[in-house]
C-alpha positions as CSV (number, residue, x, y, z in Angstrom):
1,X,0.0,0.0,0.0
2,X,1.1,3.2,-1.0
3,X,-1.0,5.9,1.0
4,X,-2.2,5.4,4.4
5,X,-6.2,6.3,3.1
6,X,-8.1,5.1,0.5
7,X,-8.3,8.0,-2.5
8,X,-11.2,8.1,-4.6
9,X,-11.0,6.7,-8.1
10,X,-7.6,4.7,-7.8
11,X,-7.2,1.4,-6.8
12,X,-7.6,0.6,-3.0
13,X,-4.1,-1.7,-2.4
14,X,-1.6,0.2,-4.9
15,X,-3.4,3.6,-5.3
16,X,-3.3,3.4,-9.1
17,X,-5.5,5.5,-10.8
18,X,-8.4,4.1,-12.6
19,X,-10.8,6.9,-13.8
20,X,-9.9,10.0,-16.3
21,X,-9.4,12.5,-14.1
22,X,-11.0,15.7,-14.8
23,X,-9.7,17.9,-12.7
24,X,-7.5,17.6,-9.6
25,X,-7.2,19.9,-6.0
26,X,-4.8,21.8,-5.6
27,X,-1.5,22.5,-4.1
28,X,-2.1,23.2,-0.3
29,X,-5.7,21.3,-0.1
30,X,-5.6,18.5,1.8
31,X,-6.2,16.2,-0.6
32,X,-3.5,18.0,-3.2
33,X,-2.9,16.3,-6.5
34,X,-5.7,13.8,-5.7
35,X,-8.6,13.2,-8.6
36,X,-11.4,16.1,-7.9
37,X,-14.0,15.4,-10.8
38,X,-13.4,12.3,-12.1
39,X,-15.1,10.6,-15.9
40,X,-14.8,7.1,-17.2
41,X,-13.7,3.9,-15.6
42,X,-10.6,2.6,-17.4
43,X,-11.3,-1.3,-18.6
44,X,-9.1,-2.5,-15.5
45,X,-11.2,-1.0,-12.8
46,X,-12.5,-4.1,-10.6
47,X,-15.5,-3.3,-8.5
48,X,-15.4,-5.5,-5.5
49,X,-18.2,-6.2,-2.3
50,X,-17.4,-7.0,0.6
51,X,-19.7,-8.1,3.2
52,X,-19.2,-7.0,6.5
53,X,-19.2,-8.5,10.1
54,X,-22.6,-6.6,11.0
55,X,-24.3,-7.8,7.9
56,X,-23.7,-4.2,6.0
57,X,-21.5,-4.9,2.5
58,X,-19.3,-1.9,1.4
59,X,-18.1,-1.6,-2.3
60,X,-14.0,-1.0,-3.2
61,X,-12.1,-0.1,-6.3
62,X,-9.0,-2.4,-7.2
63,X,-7.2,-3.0,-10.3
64,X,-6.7,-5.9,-11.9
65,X,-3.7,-6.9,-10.4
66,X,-4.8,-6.0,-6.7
67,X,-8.4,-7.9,-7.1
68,X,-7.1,-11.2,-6.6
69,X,-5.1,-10.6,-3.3
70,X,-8.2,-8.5,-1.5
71,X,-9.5,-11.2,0.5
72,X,-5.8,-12.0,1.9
73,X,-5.1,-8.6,3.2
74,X,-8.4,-7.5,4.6
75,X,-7.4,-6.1,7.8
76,X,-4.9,-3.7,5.7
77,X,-7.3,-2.5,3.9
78,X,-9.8,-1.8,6.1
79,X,-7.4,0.2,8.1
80,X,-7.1,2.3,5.1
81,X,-10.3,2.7,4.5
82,X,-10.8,4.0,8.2
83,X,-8.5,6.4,8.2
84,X,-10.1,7.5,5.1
85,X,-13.6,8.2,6.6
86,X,-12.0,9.9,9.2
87,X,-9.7,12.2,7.0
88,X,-13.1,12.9,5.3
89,X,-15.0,14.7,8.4
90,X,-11.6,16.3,9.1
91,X,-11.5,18.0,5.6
92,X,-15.5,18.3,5.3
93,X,-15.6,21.4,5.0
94,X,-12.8,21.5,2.5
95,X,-14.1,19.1,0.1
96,X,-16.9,21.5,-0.5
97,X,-19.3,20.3,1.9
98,X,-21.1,23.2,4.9
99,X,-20.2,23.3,8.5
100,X,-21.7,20.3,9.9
101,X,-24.0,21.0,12.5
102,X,-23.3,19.2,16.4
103,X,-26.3,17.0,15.7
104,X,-24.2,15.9,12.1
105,X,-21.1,15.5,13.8
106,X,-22.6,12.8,16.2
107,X,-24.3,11.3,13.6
108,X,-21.3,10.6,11.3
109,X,-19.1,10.3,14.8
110,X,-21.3,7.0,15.4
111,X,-21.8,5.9,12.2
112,X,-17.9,5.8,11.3
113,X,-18.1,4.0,15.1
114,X,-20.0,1.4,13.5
115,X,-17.8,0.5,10.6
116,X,-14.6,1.0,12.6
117,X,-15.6,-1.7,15.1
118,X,-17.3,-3.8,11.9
119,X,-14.8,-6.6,10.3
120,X,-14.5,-7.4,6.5
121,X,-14.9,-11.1,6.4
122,X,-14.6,-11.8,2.6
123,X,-15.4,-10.6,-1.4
124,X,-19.2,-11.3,-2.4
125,X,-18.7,-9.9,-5.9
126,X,-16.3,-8.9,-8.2
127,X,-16.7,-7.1,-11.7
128,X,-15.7,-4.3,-14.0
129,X,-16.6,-1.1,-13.1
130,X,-17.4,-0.8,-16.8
131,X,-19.7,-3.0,-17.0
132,X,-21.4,-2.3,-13.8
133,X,-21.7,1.5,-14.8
134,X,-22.8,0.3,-18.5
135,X,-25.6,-2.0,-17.4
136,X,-27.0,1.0,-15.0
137,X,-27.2,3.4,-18.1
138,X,-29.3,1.4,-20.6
């Protein structure tokens, strides 16, 4: 793993990007250099479910190459994902999003609870982004 969060629209083990990027933030945002408006998913975009230890399933982007070791580094990448969510309400306001309100704050405080004490326990699904996107549009 190359970052210590999950970044939107690259692969969740090796951080490769897998979407045309748009548009990027800029230097000195927190999330610099990182895709801002993203387009099409490039043909090796896996989209992979997981199903979670409270019964909830989540959804994550891999590459080809990644897809097939998910389900042996689980606790890895769930880390990341965590300190992903929690990079999020640190930045909320700089991605574009209002002040969250105290009732908010509790609300995504305990829901981020939730997933942090929740355990990925394997894949469900795995398929091209592609085709998953391509299927919704026609």
């Amino acid at each position: 793993m190359n970052q210590k969060r999950k970044i939107a629209g690259c692969c969740t083990l090796c951080d490769k990007e897998l979407v045309d990027v748009l548009s990027r933030w800029v230097e000195g945002h927190p999330y610099a250099g990182e895709p801002r408006d993203i387009g099409k998913w490039h043909d090796g975009a896996m989209r992979l479910d997981f199903v979670l230890s409270g019964g909830s399933t989540t959804t994550l982007t891999f590459c080809d190459d990644c897809a097939g070791e998910a389900e042996s580094r689980l606790p890895e990448i769930w880390r990341k994902c965590l300190a992903s969510l929690a990079f999020e309400v640190e930045y909320y306001v700089a991605i574009g999003h209002p002040p969250m309100e105290e009732a908010h704050r509790r609300n995504v405080h305990a829901s981020n609870m939730r997933l942090a004490g929740e355990i990925p326990l394997g894949v469900t699904s795995r398929r091209k982004w592609r085709d998953q996107v391509d299927a919704r549009s026609t």
